[in-house]
C-alpha positions in Angstrom: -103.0 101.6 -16.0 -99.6 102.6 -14.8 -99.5 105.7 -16.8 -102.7 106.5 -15.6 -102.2 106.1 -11.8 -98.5 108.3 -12.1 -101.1 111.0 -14.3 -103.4 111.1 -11.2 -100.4 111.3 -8.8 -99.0 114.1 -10.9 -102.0 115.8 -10.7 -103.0 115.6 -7.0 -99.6 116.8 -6.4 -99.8 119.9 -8.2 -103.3 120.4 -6.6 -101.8 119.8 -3.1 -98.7 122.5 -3.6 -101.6 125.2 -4.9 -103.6 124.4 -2.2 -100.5 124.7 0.5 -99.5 127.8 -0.8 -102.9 129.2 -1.0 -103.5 128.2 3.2 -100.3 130.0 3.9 -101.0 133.0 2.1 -104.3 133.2 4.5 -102.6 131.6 7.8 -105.2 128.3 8.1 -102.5 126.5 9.3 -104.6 123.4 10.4 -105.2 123.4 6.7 -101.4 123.5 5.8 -100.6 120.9 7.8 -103.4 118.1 6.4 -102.5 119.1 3.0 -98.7 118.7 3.5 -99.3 115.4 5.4 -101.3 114.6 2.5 -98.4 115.3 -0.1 -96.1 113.7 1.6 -97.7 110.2 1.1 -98.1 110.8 -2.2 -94.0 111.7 -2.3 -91.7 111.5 1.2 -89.4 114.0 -0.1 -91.2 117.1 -1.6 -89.5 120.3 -0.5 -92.8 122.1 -0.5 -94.4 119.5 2.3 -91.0 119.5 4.0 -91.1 123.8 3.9 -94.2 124.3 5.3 -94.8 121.4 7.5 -92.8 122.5 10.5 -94.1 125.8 9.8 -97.7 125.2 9.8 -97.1 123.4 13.5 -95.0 126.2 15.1 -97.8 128.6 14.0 -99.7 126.6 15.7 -98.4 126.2 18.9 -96.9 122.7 18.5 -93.2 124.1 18.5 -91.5 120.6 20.1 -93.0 118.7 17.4 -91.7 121.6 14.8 -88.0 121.3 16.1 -88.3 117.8 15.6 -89.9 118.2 12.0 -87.6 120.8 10.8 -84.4 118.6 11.7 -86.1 115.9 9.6 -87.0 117.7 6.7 -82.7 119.3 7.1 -81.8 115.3 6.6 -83.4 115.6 3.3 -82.7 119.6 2.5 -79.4 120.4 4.5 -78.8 124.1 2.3 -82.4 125.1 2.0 -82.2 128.6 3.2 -85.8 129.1 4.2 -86.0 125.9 6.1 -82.9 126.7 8.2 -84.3 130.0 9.1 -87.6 129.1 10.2 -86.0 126.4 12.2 -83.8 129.1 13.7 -86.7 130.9 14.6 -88.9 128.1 16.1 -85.4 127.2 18.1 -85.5 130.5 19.4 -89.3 130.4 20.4 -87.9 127.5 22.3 -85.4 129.3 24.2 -82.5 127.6 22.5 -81.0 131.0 22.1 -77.2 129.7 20.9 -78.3 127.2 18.3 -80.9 129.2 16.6 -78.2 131.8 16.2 -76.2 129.0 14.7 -78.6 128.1 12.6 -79.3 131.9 11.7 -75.9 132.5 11.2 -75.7 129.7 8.4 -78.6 131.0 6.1 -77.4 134.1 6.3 -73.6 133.5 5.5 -75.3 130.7 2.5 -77.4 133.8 1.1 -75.7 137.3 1.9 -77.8 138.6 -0.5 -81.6 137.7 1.6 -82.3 140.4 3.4 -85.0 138.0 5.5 -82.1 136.0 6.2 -80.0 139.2 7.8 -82.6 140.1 9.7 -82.8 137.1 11.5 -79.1 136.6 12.0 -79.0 140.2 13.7 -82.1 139.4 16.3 -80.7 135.2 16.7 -77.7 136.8 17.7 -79.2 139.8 19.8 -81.1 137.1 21.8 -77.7 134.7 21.8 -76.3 138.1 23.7 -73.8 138.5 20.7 -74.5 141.9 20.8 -71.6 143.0 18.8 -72.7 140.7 16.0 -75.9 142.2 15.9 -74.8 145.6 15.6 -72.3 145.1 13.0 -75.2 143.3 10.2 -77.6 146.3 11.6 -75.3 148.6 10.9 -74.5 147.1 7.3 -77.9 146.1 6.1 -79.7 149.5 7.2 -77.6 151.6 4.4 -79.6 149.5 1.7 -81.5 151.3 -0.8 -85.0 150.5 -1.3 -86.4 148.9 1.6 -90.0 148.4 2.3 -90.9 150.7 5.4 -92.0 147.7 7.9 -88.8 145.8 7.0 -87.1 148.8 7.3 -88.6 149.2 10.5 -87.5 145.8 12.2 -84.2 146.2 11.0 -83.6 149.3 13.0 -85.8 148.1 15.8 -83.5 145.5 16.5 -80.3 147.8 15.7 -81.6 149.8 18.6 -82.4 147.3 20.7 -78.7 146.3 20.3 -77.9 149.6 21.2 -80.1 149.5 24.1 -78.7 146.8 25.7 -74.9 147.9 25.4 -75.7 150.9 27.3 -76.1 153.5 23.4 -78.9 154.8 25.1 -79.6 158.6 23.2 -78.8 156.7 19.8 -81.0 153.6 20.8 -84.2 156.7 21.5 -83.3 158.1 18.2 -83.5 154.9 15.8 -86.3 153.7 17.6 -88.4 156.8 16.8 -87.1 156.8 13.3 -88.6 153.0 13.5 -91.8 154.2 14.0 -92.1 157.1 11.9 -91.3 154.8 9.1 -94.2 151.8 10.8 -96.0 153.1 13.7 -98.5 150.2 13.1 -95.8 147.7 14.0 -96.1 147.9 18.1 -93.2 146.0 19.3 -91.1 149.1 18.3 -93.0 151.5 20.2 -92.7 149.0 23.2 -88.8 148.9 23.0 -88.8 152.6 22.9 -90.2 152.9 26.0 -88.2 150.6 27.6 -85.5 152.4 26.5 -86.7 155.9 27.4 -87.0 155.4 31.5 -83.1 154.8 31.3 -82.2 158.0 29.5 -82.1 160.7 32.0 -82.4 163.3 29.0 -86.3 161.8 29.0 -88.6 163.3 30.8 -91.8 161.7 32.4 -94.0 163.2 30.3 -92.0 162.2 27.4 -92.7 158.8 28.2 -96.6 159.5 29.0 -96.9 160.9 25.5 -94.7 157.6 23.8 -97.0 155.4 26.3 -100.2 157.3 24.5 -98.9 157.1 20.9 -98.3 153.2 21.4 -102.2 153.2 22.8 -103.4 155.1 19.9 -102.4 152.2 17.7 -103.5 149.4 19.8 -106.5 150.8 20.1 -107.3 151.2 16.4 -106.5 147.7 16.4 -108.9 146.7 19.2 -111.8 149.1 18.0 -112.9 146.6 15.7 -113.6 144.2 18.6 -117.2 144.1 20.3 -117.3 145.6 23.5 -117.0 142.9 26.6 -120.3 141.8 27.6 -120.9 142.8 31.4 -120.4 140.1 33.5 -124.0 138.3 34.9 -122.4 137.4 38.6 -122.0 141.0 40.1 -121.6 139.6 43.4 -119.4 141.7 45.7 -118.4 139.1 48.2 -118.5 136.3 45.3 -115.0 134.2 44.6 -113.5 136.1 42.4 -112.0 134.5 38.8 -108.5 136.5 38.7 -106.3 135.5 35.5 -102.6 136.6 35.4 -101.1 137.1 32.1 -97.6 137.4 30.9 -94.7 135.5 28.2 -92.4 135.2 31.9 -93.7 132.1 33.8 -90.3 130.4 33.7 -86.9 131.1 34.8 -87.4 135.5 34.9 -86.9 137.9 36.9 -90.8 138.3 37.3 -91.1 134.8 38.6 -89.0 136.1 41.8 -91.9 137.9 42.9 -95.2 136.0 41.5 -94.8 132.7 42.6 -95.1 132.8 46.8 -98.3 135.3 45.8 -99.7 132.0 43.3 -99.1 129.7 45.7 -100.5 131.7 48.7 -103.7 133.8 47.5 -106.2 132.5 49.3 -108.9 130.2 47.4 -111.9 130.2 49.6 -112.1 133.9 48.1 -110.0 134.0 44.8 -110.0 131.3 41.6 -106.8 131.6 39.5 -106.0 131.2 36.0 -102.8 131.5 34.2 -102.2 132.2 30.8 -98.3 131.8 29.1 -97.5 134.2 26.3 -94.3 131.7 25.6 -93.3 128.5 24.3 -90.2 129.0 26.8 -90.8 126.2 29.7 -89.1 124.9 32.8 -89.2 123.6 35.9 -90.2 126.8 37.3 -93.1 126.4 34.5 -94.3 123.3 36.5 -94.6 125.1 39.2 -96.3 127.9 38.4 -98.9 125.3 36.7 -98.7 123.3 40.0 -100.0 127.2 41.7 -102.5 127.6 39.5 -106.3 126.4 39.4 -105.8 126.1 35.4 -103.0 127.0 33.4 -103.1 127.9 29.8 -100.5 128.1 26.6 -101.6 131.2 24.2 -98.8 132.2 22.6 -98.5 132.0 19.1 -102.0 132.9 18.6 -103.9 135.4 16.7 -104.4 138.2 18.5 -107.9 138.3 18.3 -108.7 133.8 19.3 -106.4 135.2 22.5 -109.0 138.0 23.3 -112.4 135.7 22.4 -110.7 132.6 24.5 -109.6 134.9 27.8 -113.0 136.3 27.4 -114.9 133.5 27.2 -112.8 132.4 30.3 -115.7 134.8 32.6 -112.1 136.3 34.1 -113.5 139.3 37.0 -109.8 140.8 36.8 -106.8 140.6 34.7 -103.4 141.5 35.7 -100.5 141.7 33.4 -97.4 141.0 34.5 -95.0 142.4 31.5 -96.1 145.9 30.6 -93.7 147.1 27.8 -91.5 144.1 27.8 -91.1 141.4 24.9 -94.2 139.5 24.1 -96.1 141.0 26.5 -100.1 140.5 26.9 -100.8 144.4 26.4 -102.3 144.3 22.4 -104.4 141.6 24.1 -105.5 143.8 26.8 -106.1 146.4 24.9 -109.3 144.9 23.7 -110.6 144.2 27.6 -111.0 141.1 28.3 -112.3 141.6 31.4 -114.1 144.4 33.6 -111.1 145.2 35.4 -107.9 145.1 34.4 -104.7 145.8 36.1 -100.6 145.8 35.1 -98.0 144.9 38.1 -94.2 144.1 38.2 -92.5 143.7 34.9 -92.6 147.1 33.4 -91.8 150.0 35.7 -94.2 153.1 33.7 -97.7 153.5 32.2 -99.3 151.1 29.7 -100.9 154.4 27.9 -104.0 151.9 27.5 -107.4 153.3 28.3 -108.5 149.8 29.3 -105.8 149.0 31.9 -108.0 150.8 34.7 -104.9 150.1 37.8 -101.1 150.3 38.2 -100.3 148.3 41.2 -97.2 150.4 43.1 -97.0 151.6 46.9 -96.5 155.3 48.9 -92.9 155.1 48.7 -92.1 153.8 45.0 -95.1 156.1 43.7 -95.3 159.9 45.7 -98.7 161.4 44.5 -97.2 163.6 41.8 -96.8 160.3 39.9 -100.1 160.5 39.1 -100.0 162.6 36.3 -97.9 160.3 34.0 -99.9 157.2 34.4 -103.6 157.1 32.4 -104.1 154.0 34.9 -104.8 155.2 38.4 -102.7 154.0 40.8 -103.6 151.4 43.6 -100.6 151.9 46.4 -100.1 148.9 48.4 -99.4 149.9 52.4 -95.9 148.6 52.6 -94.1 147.3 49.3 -95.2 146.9 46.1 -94.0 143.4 46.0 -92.4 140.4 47.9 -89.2 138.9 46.8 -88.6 135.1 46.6 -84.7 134.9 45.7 -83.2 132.1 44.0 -86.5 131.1 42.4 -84.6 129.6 39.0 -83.6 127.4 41.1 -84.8 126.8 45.0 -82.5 124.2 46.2 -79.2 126.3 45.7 -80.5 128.7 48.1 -79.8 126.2 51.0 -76.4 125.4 50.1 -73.4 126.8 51.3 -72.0 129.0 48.4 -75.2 131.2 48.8 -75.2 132.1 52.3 -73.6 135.6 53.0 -70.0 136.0 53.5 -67.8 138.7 55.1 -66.7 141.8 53.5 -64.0 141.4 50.7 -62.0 144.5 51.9 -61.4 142.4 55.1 -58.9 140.0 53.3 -58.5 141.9 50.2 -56.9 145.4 51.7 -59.6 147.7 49.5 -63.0 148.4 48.7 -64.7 146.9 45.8 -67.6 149.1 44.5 -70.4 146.6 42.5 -73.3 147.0 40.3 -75.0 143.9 38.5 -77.3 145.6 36.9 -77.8 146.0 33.3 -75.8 148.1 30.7 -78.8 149.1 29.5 -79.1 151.1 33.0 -75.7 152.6 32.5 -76.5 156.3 31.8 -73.6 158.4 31.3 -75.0 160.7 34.3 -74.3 157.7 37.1 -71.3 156.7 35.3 -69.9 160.1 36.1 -71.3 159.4 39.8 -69.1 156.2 39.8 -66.7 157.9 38.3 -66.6 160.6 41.3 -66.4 157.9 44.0 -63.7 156.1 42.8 -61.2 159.0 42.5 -62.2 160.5 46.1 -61.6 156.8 47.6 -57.7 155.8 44.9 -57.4 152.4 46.2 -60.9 151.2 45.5 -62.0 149.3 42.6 -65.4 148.7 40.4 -66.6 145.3 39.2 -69.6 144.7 37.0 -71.3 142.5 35.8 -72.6 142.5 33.0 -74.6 140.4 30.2 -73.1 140.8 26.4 -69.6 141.7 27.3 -68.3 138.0 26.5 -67.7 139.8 23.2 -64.8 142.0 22.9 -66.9 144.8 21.2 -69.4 145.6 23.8 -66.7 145.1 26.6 -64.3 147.2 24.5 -67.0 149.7 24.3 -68.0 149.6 28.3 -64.6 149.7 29.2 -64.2 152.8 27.0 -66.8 154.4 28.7 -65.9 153.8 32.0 -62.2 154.9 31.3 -63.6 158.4 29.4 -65.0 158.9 32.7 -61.9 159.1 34.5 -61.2 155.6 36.2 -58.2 154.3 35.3 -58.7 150.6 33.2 -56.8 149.1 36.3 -59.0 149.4 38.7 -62.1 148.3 36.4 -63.1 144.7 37.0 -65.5 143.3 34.1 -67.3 140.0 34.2 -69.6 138.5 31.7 -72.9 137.8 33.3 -73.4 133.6 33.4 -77.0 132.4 35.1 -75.5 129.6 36.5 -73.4 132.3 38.6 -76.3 134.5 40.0 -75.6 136.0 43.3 -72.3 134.6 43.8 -70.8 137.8 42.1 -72.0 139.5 45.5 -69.2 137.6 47.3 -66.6 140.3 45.8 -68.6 143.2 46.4 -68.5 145.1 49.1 -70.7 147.7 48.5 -73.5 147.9 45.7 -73.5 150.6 43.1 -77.4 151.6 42.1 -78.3 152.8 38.6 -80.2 155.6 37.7 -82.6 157.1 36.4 -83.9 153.5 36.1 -82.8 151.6 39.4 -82.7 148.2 40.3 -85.8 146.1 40.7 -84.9 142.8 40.5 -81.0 143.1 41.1 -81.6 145.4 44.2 -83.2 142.5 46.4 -80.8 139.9 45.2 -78.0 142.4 46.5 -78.9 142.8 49.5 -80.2 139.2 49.8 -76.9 138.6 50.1 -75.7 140.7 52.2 -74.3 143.7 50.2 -75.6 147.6 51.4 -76.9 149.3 48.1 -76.0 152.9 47.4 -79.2 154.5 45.6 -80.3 158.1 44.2 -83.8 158.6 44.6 -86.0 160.2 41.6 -89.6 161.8 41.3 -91.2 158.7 40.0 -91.5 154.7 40.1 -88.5 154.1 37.5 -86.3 156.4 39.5 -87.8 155.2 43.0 -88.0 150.9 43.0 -84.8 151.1 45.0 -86.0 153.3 47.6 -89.2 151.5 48.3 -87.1 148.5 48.9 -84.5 150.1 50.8 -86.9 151.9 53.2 -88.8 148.8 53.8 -85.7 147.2 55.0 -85.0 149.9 57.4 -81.8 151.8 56.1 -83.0 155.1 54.6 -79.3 156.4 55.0 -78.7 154.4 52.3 -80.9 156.4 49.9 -79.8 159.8 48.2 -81.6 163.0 47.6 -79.1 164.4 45.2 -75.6 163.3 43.3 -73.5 164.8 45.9 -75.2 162.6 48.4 -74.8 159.3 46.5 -71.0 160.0 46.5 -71.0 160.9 50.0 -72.8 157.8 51.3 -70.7 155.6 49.2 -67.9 157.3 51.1 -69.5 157.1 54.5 -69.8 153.3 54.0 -66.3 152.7 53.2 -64.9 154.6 55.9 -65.7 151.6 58.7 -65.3 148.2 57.6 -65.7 146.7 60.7 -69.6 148.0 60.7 -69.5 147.5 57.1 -69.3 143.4 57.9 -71.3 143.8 60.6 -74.0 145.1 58.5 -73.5 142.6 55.8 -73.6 139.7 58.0 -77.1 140.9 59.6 -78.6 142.0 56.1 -80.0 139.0 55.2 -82.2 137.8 58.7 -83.2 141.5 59.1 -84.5 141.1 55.0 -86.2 138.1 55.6 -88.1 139.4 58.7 -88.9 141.9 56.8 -92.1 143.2 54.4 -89.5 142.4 51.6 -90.0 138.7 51.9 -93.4 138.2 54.1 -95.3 136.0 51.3 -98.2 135.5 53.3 -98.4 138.5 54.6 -98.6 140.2 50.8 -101.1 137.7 49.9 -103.4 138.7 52.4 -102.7 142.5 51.6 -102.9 142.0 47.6 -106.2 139.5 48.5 -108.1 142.5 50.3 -106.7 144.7 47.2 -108.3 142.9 44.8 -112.1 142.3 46.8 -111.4 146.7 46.6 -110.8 147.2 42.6 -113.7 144.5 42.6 -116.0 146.6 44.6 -114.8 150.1 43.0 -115.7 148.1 39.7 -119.4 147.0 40.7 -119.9 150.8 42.1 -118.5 153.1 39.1 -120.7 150.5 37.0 -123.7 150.8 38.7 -123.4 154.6 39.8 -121.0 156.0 36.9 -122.2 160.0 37.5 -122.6 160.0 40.9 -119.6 159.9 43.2 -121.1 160.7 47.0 -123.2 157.1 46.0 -120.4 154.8 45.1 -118.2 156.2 48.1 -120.9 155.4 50.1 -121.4 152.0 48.4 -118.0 151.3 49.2 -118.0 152.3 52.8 -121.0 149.7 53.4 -119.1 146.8 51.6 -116.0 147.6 54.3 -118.1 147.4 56.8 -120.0 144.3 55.9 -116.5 142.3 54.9 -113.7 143.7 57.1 -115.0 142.4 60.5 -115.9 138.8 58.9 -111.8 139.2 57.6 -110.6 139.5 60.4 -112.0 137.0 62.4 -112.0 134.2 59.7 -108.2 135.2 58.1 -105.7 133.2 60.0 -102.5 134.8 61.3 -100.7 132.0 61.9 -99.1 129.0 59.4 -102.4 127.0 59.0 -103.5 129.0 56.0 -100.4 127.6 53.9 -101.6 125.7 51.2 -99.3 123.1 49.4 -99.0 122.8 46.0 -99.2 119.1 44.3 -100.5 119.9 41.1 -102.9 122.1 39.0 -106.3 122.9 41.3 -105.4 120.4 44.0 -103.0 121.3 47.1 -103.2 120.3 51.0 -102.8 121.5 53.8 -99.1 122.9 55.7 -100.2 120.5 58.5 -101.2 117.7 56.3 -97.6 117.9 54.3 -96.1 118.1 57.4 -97.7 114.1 58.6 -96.8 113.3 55.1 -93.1 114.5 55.9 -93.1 112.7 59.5 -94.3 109.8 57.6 -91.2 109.8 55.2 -88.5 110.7 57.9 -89.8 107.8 59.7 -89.6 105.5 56.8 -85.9 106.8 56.3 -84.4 106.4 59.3 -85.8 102.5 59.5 -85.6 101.9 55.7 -83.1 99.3 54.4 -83.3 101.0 50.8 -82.0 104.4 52.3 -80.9 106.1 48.8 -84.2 105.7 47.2 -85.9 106.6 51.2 -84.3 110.2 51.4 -84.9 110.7 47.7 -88.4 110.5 48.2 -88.4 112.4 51.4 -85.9 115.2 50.0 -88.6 115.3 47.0 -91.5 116.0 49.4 -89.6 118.8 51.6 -89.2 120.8 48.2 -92.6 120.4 47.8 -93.4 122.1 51.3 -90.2 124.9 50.6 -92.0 125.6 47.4 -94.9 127.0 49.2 -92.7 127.8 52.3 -89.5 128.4 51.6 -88.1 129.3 55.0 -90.0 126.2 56.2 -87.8 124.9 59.5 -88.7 121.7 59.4 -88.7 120.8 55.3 -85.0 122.0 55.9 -84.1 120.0 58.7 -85.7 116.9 56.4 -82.9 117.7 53.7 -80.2 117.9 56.4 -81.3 114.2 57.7 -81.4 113.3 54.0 -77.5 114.7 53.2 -76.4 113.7 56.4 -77.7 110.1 55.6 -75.7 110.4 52.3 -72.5 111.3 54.0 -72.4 114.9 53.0 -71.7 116.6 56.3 -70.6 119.5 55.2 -74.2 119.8 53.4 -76.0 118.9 56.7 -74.1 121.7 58.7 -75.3 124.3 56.0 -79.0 123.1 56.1 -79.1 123.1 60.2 -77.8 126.1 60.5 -80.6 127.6 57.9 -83.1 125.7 59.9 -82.2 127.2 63.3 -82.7 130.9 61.7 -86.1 130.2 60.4 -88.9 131.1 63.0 
C-alpha cells in the first residue's frame, strides 16, 4: 500500500513538472502557479515549484508576494542561478535598484559563462547608476561570436543606453541603430534611440521624424491585428467626459511635478478621471495620485493586448500619455487606439510617429509653427505654458522648511562666480560644452559645478572630467558632485548662475532652478526639444535670459556676472515673481487644459460626423463655442471655492469644508491635554489641504502652531514667514 501511494506520488509529480513547463512555455501563468502550489504539497522542496513559483506571480502582477517567494525558495536554493536572477529582476520591477544589482551581480559572477546572466548584470547595474559597470560587461560580452540577433540586440541596447547616459552621445546613435538593424521588431530599442537623438546636435528634426515613423511602422504591424475601436454610443458634446491618463511615472518622477495639481484640480462636474500605472514602482506620491483620481488602475506587467481590450472596455473619451519615448511607456498600447481621441503630453519632448496619437499638447512659445512638420500628431498650443510646475512633489513637506527657501548669491561670501547645471550628462553635447567652455575662460576666477547622476563611479566622472578639461577648463576650477535624491534643490545653494543644455534643454531641472532662486542662461532652438527652456523663461518674464545664437549665451552669462548686487537681488525675488506666475497657477491651467479638452472632444464629434467637408465642421465648432463659452464663464469660479480636496479615490470635499475641519482641529489643539497626538492629527489634515493647495496660507500657519507647540521655533519662524507670502 506504501509502495503504491509513493508510485502515485512519483507519478503526479512528474505529471505536475510536464505540465509547469508546458504553461510557461505558453505564459498561462494562473496555470503555473496552481500547478506549482500543487507540487509543492506533494514535496515542499522541489526546485521546479520553487523556480517557477515566484515567477508565475511577478508575471502576474503580484510582484510583493514574488519578492517574498523568491527569498523563500533562496533559503532552500541559495546558488540556483536562474532563481537569483529572476529575483533580481522582480527586485528591480520593485524599484529596489541596489539590491537587484546585487543580486544580479552574484549570478553572473557564479556563471560567467550565461550570457542571460550578463545581460542582466549590465542593465541591474545601468539602473543601480553603476554605469561604468555596465559598460565594461557590454563592452565584453558584445565581441561574442554567435549570438542570436534579439539577444544581440538587448545587449547593445543597453550598452548604448550606458553610453547615453554618460554623455557618449554619437556612439550611443550609432549602436542603437546597429540594434535595430539586427531586431527592429524589439521596440524598446527604437524608443531609446530617440531619446538619445534630440540630444545630439549632429540630428536633425527630420532625422528624428523619420526614427519616430520607423518605430510606428512596427507598432503598427503589431496593432493591425487588433479590431478597430468600436465608436463610442454617447456622442454628447457637452456630456462629462471619461479622460484616462496613462503612464509607468505615477510615483516619485519628474512627470509627477507637473500632473498632480492638474489631477487634483480638473474640474469633475465636467471631466471623470481614470488612471492607469504602467509600474509596479509605488509611493507615497502613488497614494496620492490614487487619492486624485476617480479610479486608479495597476496594468503593468500585462500582455499587451488584455492592456488594450481592458482600457477599451473602460468607454475612455480621451487618452493622454504621459511618457512618449521613455521607459515602459504606454505608446505600443496606444498604438492600437483605445479610445477616439488620443493625445501625448510632458514626458517625452518629440513626435510619437503613431498615426493614432491624433494631439501633442505644447504652447506658442515651446512650439513656433514650423514645428509642425516633424510631428504626425497636430499640435494643440496651450495660451500661456505648456505646463504648471508643482516643485518638491517627492516630497511636499520639505518644501516648507528652512533649507529650501532661497538663499543669497554664493559669490557674495565666496569672492567668485559659480556657473551650475544639474541637468543630465546625457544633455551634455560637446557643442554646449564648448559654450561652457568659452565662459569660463573670458570670466578666470569663476568656477563650474555639476551635478550629475552616475559619476559616484570613478569611470564616468573620470570620463566627464576628461571632457570638460579637453575643452579647455582647467580641472581646478571643475566642481563634480554625484547626484543624491535626498539632496534635490539644495545643490542650487552653490550656484550662482544656471548653465542650460542644448540642443535638448531643461524641462524638469529648469523650473526647479529657478524655483530656487538661480537665473538660467539658455540657447533657444527651432523646435520643442531645443525650446522647453524658453517657454518657461518667457513666462516668467526675463527673455534677456534667452539666446538667439552661441555668442549670445556667452555674453549673457557674462552680463549676469558682471553685477552681483542685482544678481542677489534677482535671486531673492525669483521665487514670489515664479509663483505668481503661469509657471505655477494650478487652477488656473486646469481651467485652460479643462476647456482644451471639451475642444479635441468637439473637433472629434465633427471630423467624425463630417470627415470630407471642412467649411461644416468649422462651423459645427463655432456653434458649440457659442452655446458653451457664455455658460463657462458664468458658472466657472474665479476664486478658491472650486478647490476640491482629496481624501481618497472618487471622494473629496470642499476647500471651505477642509478648512471647518482644520478650525475644528486647531481648536482641539490649543485646549487638548494629549497635545502630541492633537497637532499630529491636525499637521496630518493641513497636508491634506497643501496637497491640493500647496501655497495654502492657512494649512501653513496650522503646521507653524503645530511646531511651535512642539518647541521647534526655529520651524515655526520658517512656516510664518511662508504663510505671510501666500495670497
Amino acid at each position: 500500500m506504501r509502495d503504491s501511494l509513493k508510485e502515485r506520488n512519483i507519478f503526479l509529480i512528474e505529471k505536475l513538472c510536464k505540465e509547469i513547463k508546458k504553461f510557461v512555455k505558453q505564459e498561462k501563468w494562473s496555470n503555473v502557479e496552481i500547478s506549482c502550489k500543487s507540487l509543492l504539497q506533494l514535496n515542499e522542496n522541489h526546485c521546479i515549484a520553487h523556480e517557477n513559483l515566484p515567477l508565475a506571480l511577478a508575471n502576474q502582477g503580484k510582484k510583493k508576494e514574488a519578492k517574498i517567494t523568491y527569498e523563500e525558495a533562496l533559503k532552500i536554493y541559495p546558488n540556483f542561478g536562474n532563481i537569483i536572477t529572476n529575483y533580481s529582476i522582480c527586485l528591480g520591477d520593485l524599484g529596489l535598484f541596489e539590491a537587484s544589482a546585487i543580486q544580479a551581480e552574484k549570478a553572473a559572477v557564479q556563471d560567467p559563462n550565461n550570457l542571460l546572466y550578463q545581460i542582466n548584470w549590465m542593465a541591474a547595474s545601468i539602473k543601480n547608476k553603476k554605469y561604468g559597470t555596465a559598460i565594461k560587461i557590454g563592452e565584453e560580452i558584445a565581441k561574442l561570436p554567435d549570438i542570436r540577433p534579439e539577444i544581440k540586440n538587448i545587449i547593445l541596447n543597453n550598452l548604448a543606453n550606458a553610453y547615453r547616459i554618460t554623455g557618449k552621445l554619437k556612439e550611443a546613435v550609432a549602436i542603437f541603430q546597429q540594434a535595430i538593424y539586427l531586431a527592429p521588431e524589439l521596440l524598446d530599442t527604437h524608443t531609446n534611440l530617440l531619446l538619445t537623438m534630440h540630444s545630439e546636435p549632429t540630428v536633425s528634426d527630420m532625422d528624428i521624424f523619420d526614427a519616430a515613423r520607423n518605430y510606428s511602422q512596427q507598432a503598427e504591424k503589431i496593432a493591425a491585428q487588433t479590431p478597430p475601436l468600436p465608436t463610442p454610443k454617447d456622442k454628447n458634446p457637452h456630456k462629462i467626459l471619461r479622460i484616462g491618463f496613462i503612464s509607468p511615472d505615477f510615483r516619485k518622477h519628474p512627470v509627477l511635478y507637473f500632473i498632480e495639481g492638474l489631477l487634483a484640480q480638473l474640474d469633475r462636474n465636467r471631466f471623470y478621471v481614470e488612471c492607469f500605472s504602467l509600474s509596479h514602482q509605488e509611493d507615497e506620491a502613488t497614494e496620492r495620485i490614487i487619492s486624485y483620481s476617480d479610479k486608479f488602475f495597476l496594468i503593468a506587467g500585462w500582455k499587451n493586448l488584455d492592456q488594450v481590450n481592458f482600457i477599451r472596455n473602460r468607454n475612455i473619451d480621451i487618452m493622454i500619455d504621459l511618457a512618449g519615448h521613455t521607459a515602459d511607456s504606454g505608446l505600443a498600447i496606444l498604438a492600437h487606439r483605445c479610445a477616439p481621441v488620443q493625445v501625448t503630453w510632458l514626458g517625452f519632448p518629440g513626435t510619437s510617429g503613431l498615426r493614432t496619437i491624433d494631439w501633442r499638447i505644447t504652447d506658442r512659445v515651446a512650439s513656433p509653427a514650423s514645428d509642425d512638420n516633424f510631428y504626425t500628431e497636430r499640435l494643440i498650443r496651450l495660451p500661456k505654458i505648456f505646463c504648471a510646475y508643482r516643485p518638491l512633489a517627492r516630497c511636499i513637506p520639505l518644501r516648507y522648511t528652512e533649507p529650501y527657501q532661497v538663499r543669497e548669491s554664493p559669490a557674495l561670501h565666496k569672492g567668485y562666480i559659480t556657473f551650475g547645471c544639474c541637468n543630465s550628462p546625457a544633455k551634455f553635447s560637446d557643442d554646449i560644452l564648448n559654450l561652457w567652455s568659452k565662459i569660463l575662460l573670458e570670466l578666470p576666477t569663476s568656477r563650474l559645478l555639476i551635478e550629475a547622476s552616475g559619476i559616484s563611479e570613478d569611470e564616468p566622472k573620470n570620463q566627464l572630467m576628461s571632457r570638460l578639461t579637453g575643452c579647455g577648463i582647467p580641472e581646478s576650477r571643475i566642481i563634480l558632485i554625484h547626484r543624491n535624491p535626498d539632496n534635490q534643490y539644495l545643490t542650487y545653494h552653490d550656484i550662482d548662475i544656471a548653465l542650460d543644455t542644448y540642443p535638448l534643454t531643461g524641462g524638469t531641472t529648469t523650473f526647479d532652478t529657478l524655483w530656487m532662486g538661480v537665473p538660467l542662461v539658455s540657447l533657444a532652438g527651432s523646435g520643442f526639444r531645443s525650446r522647453m527652456s524658453t517657454s518657461i523663461i518667457s513666462a516668467l518674464g526675463y527673455p534677456q535670459w534667452i539666446a538667439q545664437n552661441p555668442d549670445e549665451y556667452v555674453q549673457i552669462a557674462k552680463n549676469l556676472s558682471q553685477n552681483l548686487s542685482h544678481l542677489n537681488s534677482t535671486r531673492l525675488q525669483l521665487r514670489q515673481r515664479m509663483q505668481n506666475s503661469p509657471l505655477m497657477d494650478e487652477l488656473g491651467f486646469s481651467r485652460i487644459f479643462g476647456r482644451m479638452l471639451r475642444d479635441l472632444w468637439w473637433h472629434w464629434l465633427t471630423d467624425h460626423e463630417h470627415p470630407a467637408n471642412p467649411h461644416i465642421r468649422t462651423h459645427e465648432r463655432v456653434t458649440l463655442y457659442q452655446q458653451q463659452f457664455a455658460n463657462w464663464r458664468q458658472s466657472e469660479p474665479l476664486s478658491q471655492s472650486s478647490i476640491r480636496v482629496c481624501l481618497s479615490a472618487g471622494k473629496a470635499i470642499t476647500l471651505e469644508q477642509a478648512y471647518a475641519h482644520l478650525h475644528v482641529l486647531l481648536e482641539r489643539a490649543q485646549q487638548s491635554l494629549n497635545m502630541p497626538e492633537a497637532c499630529n492629527t491636525l499637521e496630518r489634515w493641513a497636508w491634506t489641504i497643501l496637497a491640493a493647495r500647496p501655497d495654502d496660507r492657512r494649512a501653513v500657519l496650522a503646521l507653524a502652531h503645530c511646531a511651535q507647540a512642539r518647541g521647534q521655533q526655529s520651524t515655526a519662524e520658517t512656516h510664518r514667514m511662508l504663510a505671510d507670502s501666500f495670497t
